[in-house]
LOSEKOL-642568 format. One record per residue: x negated, y, z of N, C-alpha, C, CB in turn; residue in one letter. Coordinates in steps of 0.001 Angstrom, whole numbers. Atoms other than C-alpha are relative to their C-alpha. Glycine has a CB too. Example, Ala and Ser with C-alpha at 12.3 -4.5 7.8 and 13.67 -1.06 7.14 Angstrom:
REM residues 2
R      n_xx      n_yy      n_zz     ca_xx     ca_yy     ca_zz      c_xx      c_yy      c_zz     cb_xx     cb_yy     cb_zz   aa
R      -890     -1190         0    -12300     -4500      7800      -900      1200         0       992        27      1246    A
R       820     -1190       -60    -13670     -1060      7140       770      1090       730      -414       462     -1415    S
END
This chain:
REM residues 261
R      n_xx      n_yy      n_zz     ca_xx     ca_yy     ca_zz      c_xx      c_yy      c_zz     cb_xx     cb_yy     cb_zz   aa
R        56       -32     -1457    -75634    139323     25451      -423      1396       454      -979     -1080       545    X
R       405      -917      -450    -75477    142552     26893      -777        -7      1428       955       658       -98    X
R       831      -308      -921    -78253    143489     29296       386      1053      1226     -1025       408      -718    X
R      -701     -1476      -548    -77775    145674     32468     -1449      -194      1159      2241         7       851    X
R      1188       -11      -942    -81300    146834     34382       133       664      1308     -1103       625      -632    X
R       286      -818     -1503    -82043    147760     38058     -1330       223       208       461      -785      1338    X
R      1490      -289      -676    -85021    149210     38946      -457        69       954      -466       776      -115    X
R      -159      -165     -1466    -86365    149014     42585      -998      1252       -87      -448     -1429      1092    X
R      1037     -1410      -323    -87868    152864     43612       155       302      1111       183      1339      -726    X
R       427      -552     -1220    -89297    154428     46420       870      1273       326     -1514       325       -79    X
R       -97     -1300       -48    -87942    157676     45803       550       783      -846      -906       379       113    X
R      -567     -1099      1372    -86310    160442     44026      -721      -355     -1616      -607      1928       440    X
R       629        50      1754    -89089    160597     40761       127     -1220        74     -1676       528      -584    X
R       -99      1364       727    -89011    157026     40559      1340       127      -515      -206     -1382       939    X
R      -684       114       606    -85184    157331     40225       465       732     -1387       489       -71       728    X
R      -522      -681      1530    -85389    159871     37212     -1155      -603     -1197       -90      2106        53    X
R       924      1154      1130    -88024    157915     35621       395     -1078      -724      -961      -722       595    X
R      -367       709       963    -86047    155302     35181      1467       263       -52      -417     -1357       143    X
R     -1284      -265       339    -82642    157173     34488      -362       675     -1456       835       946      1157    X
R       796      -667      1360    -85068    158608     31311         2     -1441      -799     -1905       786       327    X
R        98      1405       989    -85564    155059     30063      1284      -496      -231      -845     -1283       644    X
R      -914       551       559    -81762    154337     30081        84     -1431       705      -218        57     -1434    X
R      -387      1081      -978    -81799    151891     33018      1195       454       664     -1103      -328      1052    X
R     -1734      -206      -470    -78499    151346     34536       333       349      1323       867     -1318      -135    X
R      -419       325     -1070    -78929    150742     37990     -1562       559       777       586     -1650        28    X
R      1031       284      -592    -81670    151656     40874       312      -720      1106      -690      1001       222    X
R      -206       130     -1310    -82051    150290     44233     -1097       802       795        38     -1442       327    X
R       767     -1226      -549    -83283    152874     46488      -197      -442       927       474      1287       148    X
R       365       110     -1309    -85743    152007     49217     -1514       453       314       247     -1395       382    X
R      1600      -347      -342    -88624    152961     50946      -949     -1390      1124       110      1808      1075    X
R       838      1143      -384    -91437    150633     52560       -31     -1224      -834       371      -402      1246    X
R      -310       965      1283    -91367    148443     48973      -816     -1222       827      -761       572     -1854    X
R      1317       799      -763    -94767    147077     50787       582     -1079      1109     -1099      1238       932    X
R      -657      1159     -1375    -92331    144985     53781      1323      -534     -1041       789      1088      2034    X
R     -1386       659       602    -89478    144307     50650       603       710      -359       847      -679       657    X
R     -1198      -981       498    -87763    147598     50890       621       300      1097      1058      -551     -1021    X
R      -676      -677     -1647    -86452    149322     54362      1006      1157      -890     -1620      1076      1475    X
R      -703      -662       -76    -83586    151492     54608      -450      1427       -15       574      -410       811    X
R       623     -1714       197    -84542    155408     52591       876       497      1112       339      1007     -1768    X
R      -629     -1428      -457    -83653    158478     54608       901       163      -466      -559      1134      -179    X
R     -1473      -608       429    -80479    159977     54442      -175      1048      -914       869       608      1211    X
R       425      -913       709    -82460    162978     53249        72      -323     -1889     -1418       196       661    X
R       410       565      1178    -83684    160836     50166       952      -390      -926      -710      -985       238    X
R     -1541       553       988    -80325    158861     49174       325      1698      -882      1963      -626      1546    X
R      -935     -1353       172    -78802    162755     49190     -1049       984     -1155       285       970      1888    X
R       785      -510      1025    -81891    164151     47212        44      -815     -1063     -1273       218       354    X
R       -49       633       857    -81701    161751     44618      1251      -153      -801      -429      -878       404    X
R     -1338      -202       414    -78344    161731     44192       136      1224      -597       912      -114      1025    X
R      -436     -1714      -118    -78381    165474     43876     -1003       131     -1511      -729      1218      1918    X
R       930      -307      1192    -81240    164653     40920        27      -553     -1361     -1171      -283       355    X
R       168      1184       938    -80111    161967     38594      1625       258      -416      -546     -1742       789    X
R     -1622       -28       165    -76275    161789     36969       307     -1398     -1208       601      1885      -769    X
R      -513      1030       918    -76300    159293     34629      -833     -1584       -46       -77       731     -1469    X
R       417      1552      -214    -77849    156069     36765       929       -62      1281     -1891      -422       283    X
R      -400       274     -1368    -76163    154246     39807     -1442        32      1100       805     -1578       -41    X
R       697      -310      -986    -78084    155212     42733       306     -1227      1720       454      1714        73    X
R      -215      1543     -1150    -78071    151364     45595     -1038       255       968      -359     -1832      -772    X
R      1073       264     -1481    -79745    152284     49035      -411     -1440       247       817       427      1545    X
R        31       911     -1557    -81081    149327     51074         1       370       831      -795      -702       428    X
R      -673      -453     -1025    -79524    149217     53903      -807     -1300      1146      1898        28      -335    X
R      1090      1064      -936    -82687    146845     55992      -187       732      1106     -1604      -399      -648    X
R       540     -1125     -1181    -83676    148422     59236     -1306      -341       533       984        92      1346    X
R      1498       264      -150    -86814    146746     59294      -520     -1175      -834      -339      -288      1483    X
R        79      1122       441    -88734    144213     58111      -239     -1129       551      -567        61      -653    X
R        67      1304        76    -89665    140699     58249      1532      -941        48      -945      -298      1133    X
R     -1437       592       115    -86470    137875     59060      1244       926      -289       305      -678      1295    X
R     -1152      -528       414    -83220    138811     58325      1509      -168      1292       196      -840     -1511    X
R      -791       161     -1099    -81818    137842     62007       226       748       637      -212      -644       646    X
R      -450     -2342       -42    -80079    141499     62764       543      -350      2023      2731      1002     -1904    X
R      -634      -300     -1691    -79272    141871     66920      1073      1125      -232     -1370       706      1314    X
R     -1200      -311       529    -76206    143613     67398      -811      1877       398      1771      -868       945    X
R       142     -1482       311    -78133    147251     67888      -510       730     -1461      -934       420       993    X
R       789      -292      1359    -79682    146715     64464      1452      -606      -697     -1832      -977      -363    X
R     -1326       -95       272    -76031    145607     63068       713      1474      -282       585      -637      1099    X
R      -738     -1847      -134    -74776    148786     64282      -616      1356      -404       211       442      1540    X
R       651      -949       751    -77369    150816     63035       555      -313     -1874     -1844      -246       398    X
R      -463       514      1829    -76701    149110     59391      1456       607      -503       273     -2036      -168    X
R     -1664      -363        10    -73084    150060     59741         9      1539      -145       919      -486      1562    X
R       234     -1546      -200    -73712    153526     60516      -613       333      -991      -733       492      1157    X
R       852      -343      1576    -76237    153734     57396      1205        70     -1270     -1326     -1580      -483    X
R     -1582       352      1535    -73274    152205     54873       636      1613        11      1996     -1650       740    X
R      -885      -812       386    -70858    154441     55922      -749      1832      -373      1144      -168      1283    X
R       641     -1231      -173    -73486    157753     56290      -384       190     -1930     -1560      -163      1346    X
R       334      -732      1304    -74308    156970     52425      1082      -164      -611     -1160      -436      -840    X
R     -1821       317       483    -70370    155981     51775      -147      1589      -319      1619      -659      1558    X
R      -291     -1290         1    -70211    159541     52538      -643      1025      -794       -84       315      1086    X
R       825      -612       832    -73057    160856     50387       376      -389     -1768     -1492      -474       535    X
R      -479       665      1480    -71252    159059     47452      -931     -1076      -828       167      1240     -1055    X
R       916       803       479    -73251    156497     46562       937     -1056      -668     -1008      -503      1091    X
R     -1116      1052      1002    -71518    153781     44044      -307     -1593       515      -448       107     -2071    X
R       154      1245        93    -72772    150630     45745     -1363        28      1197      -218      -541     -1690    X
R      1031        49     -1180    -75361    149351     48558      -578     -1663      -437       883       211      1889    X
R       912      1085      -206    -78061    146483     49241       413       -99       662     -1149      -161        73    X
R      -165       717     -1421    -77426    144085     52214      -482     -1167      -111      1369      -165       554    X
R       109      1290      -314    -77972    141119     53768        42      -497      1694     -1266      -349      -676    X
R       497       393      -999    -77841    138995     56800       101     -1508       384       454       762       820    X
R      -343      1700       -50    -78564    135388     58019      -220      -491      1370     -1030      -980     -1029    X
R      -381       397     -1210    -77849    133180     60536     -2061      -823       480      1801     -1343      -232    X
R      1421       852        18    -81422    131573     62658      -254     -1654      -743      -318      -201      1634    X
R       162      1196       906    -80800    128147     60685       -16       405     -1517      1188     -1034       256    X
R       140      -537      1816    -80702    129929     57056      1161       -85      -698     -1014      -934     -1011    X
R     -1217        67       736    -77349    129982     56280       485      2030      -217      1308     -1190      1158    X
R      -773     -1419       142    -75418    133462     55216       959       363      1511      1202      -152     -1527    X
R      -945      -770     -1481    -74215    135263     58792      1186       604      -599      -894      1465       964    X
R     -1239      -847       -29    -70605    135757     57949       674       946       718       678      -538       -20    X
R      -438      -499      -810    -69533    137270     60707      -852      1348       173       124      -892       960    X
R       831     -1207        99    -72588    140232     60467       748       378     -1698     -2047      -385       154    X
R      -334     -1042      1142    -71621    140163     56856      1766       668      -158      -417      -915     -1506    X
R     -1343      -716       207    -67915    140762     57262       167      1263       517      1040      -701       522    X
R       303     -1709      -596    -68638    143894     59405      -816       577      -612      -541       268      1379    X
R       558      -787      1042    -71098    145164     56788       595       562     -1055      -781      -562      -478    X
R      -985      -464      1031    -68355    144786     54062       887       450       255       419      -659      -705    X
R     -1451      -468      -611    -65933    146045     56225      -742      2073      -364       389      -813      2500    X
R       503     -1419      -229    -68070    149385     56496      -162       245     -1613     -1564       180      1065    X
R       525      -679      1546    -68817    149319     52699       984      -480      -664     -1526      -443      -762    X
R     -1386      -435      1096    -65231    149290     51454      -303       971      -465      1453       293       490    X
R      -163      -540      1552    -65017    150386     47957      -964       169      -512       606      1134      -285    X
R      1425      -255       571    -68507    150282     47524      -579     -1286      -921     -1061       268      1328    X
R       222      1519       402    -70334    147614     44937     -1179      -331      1137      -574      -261     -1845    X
R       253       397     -1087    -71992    145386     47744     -1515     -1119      -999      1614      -728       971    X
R       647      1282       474    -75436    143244     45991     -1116      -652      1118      -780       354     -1461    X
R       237       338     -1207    -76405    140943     48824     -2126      -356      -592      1381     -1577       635    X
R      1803        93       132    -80819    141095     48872      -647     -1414      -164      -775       591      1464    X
R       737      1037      -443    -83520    138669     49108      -273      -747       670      -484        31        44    X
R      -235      1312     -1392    -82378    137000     52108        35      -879      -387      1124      -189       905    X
R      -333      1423       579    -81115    134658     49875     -1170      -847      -489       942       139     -1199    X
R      1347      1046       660    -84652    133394     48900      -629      -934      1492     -1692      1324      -831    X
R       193      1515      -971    -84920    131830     52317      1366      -594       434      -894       281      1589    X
R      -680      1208      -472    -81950    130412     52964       -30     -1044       -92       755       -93      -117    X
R       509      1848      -222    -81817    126633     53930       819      -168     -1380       775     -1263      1805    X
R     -1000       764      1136    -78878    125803     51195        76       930     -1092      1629      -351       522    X
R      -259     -1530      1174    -79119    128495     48141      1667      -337      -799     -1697        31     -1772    X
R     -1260       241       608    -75904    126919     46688      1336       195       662       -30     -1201      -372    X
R      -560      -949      -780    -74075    127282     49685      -164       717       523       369       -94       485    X
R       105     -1187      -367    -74915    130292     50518       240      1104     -1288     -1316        50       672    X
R      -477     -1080      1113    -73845    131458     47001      1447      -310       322      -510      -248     -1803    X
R     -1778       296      -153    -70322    130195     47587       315       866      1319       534     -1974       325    X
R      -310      -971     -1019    -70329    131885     51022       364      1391      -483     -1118       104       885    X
R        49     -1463       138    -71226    135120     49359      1320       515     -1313     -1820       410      -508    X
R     -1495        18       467    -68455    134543     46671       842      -271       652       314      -661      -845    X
R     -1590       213     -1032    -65825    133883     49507        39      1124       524       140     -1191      1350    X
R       -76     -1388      -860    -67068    137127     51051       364      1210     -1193     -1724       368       891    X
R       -23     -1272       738    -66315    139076     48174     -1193      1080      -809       523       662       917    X
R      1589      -753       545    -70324    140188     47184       356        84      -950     -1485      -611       -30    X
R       350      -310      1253    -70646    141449     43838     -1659      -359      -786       295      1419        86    X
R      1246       193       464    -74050    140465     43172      -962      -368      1133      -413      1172      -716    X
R      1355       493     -1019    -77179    138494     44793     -1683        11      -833       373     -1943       537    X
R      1237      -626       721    -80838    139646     43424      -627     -1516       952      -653      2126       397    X
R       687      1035      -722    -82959    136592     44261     -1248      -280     -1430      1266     -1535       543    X
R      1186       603       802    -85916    134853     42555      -712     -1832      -399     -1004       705       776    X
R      -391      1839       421    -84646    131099     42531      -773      -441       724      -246      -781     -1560    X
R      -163       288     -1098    -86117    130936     45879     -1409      -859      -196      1438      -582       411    X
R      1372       287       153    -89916    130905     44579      -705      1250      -153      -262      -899     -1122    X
R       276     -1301       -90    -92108    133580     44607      -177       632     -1178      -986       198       721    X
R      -280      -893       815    -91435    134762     41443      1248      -425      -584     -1022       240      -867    X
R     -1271       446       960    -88452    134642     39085      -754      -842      -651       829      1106     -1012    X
R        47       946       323    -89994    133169     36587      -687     -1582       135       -28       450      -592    X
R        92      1539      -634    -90966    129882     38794      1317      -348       785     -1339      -157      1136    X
R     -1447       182      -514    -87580    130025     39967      1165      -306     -1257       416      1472       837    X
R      -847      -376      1255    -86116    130108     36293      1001      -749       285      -545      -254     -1455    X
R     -1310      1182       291    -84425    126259     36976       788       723       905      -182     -1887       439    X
R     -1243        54      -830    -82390    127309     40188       781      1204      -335      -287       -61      1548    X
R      -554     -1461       512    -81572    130803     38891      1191      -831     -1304     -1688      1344      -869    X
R      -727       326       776    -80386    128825     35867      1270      -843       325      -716      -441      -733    X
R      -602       719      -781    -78624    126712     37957      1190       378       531      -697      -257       789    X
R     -1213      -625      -944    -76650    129353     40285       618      1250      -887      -656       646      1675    X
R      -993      -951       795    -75759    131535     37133      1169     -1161      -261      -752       775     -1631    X
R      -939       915       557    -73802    128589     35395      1137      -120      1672     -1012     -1738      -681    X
R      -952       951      -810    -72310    127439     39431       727      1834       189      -822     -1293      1779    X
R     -1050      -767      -136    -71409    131147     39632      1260       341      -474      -323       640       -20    X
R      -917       230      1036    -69235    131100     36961       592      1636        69      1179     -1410       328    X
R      -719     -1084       173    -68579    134702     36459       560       654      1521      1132      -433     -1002    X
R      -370       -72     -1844    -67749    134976     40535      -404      1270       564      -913     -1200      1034    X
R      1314      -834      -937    -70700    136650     41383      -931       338     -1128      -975     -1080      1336    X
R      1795      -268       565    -73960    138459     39506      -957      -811       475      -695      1402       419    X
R      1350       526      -193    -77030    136306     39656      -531       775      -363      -455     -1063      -467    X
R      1015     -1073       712    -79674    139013     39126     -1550      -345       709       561      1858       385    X
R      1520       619      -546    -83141    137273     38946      -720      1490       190     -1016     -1218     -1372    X
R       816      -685      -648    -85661    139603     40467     -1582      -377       350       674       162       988    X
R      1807      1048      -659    -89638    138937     41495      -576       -12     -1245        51     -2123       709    X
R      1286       131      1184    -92415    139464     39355       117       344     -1430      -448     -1412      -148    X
R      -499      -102      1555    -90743    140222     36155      -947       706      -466      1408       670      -369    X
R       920      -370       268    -93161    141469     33984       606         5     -1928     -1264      -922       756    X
R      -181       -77      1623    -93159    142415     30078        -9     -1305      -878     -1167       850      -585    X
R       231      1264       284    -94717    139255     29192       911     -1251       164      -952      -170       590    X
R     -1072      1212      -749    -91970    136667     30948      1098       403        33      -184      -446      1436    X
R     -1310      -617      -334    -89036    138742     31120       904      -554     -1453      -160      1935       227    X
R      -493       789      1161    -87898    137266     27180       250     -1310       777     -1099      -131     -1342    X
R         5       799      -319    -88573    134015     28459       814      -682      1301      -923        71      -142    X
R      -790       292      -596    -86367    133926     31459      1272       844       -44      -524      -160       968    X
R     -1697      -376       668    -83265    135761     29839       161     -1374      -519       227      1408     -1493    X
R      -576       951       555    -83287    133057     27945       207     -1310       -81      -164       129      -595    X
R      -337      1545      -695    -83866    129908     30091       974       711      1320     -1810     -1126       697    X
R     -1444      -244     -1420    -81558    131629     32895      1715       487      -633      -600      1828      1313    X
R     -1041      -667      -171    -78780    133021     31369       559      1504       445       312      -649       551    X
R      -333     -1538      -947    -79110    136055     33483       737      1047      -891     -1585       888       563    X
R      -488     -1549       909    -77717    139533     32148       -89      1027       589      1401       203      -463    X
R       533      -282     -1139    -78589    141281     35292     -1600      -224       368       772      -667       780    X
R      1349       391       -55    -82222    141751     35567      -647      1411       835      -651      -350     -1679    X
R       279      -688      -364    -84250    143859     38348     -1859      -296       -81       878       144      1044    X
R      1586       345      -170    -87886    144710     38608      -482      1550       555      -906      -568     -1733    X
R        -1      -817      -716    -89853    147301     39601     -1140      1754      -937      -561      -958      1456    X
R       551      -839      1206    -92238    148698     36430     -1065      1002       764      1341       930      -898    X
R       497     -1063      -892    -94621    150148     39049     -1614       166      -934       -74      -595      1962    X
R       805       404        24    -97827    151017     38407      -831      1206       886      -199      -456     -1254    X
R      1122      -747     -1583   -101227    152488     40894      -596      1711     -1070     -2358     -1750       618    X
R       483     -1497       373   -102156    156233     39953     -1156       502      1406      1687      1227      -104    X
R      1456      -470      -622   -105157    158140     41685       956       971      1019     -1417       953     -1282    X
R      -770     -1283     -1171   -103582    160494     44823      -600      1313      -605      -586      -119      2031    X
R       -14     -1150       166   -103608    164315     43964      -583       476      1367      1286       440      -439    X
R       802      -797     -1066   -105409    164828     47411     -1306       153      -642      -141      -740      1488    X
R      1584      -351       580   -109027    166432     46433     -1046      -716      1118      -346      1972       -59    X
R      1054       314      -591   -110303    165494     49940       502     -1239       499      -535       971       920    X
R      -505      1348      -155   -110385    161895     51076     -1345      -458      1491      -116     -1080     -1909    X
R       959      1036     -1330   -111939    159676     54288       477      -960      -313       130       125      1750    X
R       -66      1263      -121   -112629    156355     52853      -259      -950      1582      -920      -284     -1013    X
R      -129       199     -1126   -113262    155378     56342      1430      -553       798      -429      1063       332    X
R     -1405       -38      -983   -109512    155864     57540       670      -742     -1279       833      1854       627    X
R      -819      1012       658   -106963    153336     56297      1300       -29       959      -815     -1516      -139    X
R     -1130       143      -471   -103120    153332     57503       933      -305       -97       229       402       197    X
R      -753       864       903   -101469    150886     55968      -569     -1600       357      -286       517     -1694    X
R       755      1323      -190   -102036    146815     56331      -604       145     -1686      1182     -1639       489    X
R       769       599      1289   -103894    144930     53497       807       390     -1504       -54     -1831       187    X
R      -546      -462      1289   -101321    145427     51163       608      1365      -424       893      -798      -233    X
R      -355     -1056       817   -100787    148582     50909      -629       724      -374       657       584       277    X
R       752      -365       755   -102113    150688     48465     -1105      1238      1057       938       488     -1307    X
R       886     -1217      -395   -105429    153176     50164       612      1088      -189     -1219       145      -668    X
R      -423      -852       211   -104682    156520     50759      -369       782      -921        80       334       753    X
R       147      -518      1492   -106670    157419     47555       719      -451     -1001     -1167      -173      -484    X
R      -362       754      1535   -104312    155375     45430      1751       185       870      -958     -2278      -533    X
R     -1891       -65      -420   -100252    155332     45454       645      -333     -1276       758      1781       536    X
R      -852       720       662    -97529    153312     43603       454       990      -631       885      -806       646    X
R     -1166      -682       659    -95416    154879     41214       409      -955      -888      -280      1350      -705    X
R      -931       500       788    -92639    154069     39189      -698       258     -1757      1536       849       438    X
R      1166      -458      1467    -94154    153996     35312      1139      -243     -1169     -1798     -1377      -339    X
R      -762       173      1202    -91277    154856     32435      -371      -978     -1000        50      1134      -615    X
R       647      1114      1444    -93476    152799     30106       298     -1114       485     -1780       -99      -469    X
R      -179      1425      -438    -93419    149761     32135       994      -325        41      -387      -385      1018    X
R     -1654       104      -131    -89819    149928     32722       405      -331     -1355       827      1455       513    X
R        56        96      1302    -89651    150372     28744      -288     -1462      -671      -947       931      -345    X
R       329      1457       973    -91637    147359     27744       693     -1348       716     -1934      -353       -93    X
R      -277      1457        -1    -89901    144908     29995      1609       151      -547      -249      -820      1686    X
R      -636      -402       791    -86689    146276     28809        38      -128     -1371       -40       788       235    X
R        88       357      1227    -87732    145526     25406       316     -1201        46     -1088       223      -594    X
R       283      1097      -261    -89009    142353     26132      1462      -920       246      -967       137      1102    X
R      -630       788      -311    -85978    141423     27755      1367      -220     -1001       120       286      1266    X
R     -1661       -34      1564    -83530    142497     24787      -418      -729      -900       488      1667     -1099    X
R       299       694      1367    -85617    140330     22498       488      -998       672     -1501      -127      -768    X
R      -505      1308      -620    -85004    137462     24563      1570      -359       -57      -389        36      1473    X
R     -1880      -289       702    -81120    138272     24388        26      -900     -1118       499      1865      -783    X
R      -246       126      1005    -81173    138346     20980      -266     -1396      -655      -485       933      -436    X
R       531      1872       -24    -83053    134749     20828       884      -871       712     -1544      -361       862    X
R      -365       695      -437    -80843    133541     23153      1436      -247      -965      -115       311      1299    X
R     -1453      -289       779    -77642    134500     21121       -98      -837     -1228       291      1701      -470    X
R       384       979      1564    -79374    133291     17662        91     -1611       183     -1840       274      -573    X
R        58      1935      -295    -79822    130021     19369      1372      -745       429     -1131      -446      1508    X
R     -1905       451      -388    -76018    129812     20833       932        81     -1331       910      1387      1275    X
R      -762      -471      1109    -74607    131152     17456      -353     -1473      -751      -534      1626      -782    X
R       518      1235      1009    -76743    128319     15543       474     -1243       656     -1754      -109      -212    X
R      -280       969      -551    -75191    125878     17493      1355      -306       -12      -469        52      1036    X
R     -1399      -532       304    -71399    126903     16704       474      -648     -1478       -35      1772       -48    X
END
């Protein structure tokens, strides 16, 4: 079972961090802390300009929380696609849903309309939709190439059954690419109760800020985001060990399909 990784990064060094480990894929966003907002144009185009041998996937969010887009935030999304169409980018994040939880066809056909020829992997919307099954068939009628979800629990692996579930109903259609929490430890373990082959995460870990002077006092960020003495980064090692992790699981899964032949 061949493996194929995405990494989610903030930023340029995250994406050569993990184009050093021999990951395949990033998704490029900034505000990780709300899910992942739509990087700068600056950023896509710097990153691009820094990396050659990973795919480089904006999100294309314009804000956070729901996923219920008004038509000036539509049209901003549209304008993003085609602005990193143009920067060459091999593929984009999206999503959008209707206020009952179904997949907004009609937002997404004007998204995919703007991101002809691009690969299209529809986000984490899909972890609230009302119907996850139809709303995978929607997104295979629309033509998506891939849906990153987490089996519509807050992690992948508590999501393993429905993940396992909507690889088998995809049938080759669509990418299922579990996502959420993956970790060194669990990442064996749900290759090989999901099926997946497609696997994203994020391999981050907290480093000390390079500022010398600091005001614990001042805070500008909610609860979850990291103090301005501390900041996320992308961590080659971490990326590494679940990457391991997840090729052993492969290989277990294969031994166990082969022995069954």
């Amino acid at each position: 079972m061949a493996l194929t990784f995405e990494v989610v990064v903030e930023g340029t060094a995250g994406a050569i961090a993990a184009e050093r480990t021999g990951a395949h894929r990033v998704e490029l966003v900034s505000a990780l802390a709300d899910g992942g907002l739509t990087p700068s144009l600056g950023t896509v185009r710097t990153t691009l300009g820094a990396v050659s041998r990973i795919d480089v996937y904006p999100i294309v969010r314009p804000r956070g929380g729901d996923f219920v887009y008004d038509e000036h935030e539509v049209a901003a999304m549209e304008r993003d696609i085609l602005a990193f169409a143009e920067e060459g980018v091999p593929g984009v994040v999206l999503g959008a849903l209707t206020p009952k939880g179904s997949v907004d066809r009609f937002v997404m056909e004007r998204l995919l309309a703007a991101a002809e020829g691009l690969a299209v992997t529809f986000h984490r919307a899909f972890d609230v939709t009302a119907d996850p099954r139809a709303a995978l068939d929607d997104l295979i009628a629309l033509g998506v190439d891939r849906v990153l979800t987490s089996g519509q629990e807050a992690t992948a692996a508590q999501g393993s059954g429905l993940l396992a579930e909507l690889v088998r109903r995809a049938e080759g259609r669509i990418t299922v690419m579990p996502g959420g929490g993956i970790r060194p430890d669990n990442a064996a373990g749900l290759v090989i109760a999901t099926g997946a082959t497609d696997l994203h995460f994020s391999g981050q870990a907290t480093v000390a800020s390079a500022a010398v002077h600091r005001n614990p006092r001042v805070r500008m960020g909610a609860a979850a985001v990291p103090p301005e003495d501390r900041r996320r980064v992308t961590s080659a090692e971490h990326i590494v060990q679940i990457m391991i992790a997840a090729r052993d699981g492969a290989r277990q899964r294969e031994a166990v399909s082969g022995g069954g032949t």
